[in-house]
N, C-alpha and C positions, 0 to 999 in steps of 0.2 A: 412581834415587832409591828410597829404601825406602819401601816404603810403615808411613805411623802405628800400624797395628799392628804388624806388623813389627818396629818398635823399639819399642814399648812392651813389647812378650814379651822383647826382649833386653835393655832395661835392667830388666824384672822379673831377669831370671834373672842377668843379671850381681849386682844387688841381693842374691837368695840366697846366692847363691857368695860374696857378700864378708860378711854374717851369718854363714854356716855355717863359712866360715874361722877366724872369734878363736879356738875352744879350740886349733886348731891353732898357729896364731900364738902363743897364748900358749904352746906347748909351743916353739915355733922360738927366743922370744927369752928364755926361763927364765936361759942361759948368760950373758945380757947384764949390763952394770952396770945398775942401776935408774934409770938417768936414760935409758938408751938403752930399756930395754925402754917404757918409759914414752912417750917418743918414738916408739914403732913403733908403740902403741896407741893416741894422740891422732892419728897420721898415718892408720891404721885408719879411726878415728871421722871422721875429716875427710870417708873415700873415702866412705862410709857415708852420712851425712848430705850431699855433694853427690849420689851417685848416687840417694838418697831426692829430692832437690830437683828432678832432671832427669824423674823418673817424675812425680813432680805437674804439673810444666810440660806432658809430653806428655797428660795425661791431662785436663788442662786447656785445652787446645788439640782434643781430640776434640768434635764435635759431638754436640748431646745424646741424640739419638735413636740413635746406634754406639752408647755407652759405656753398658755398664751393669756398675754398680762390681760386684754379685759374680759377672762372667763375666771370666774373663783370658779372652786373645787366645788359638790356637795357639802354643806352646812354636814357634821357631824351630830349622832343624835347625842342628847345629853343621855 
């Protein structure tokens, strides 16, 4: 089992990765019809805001005396 920091540093950084993606993204789906690129952005938005919801839950579940909001965890290694 991983321990709660542990995944709190991996859904932080997963979290990044999918912010720092869109200009990319939106350079992937430029070729698309407008209903599909538009669809690849609302599906974007969706990962975004669930993997924003899982990071509140974990950080939520930390006891209060660990957590302190402006210390992240150790970066996990990939």
């Amino acid at each position: 089992m991983l321990s709660k920091d542990f995944r709190i540093a991996r859904v932080q950084k997963t979290l990044r990765w999918f912010e720092e993606d869109i200009p990319l993204l939106n350079m992937r789906v430029k070729d698309l019809s407008a209903e599909r690129q538009e669809s690849a952005r609302r599906f974007a938005a969706a990962l975004i805001s669930q993997t924003r919801a899982e990071l509140e839950k974990l950080l939520q579940q930390q006891p209060d005396d660990n957590h302190h909001p402006g210390q992240a965890p150790c970066e996990p290694a990939d």
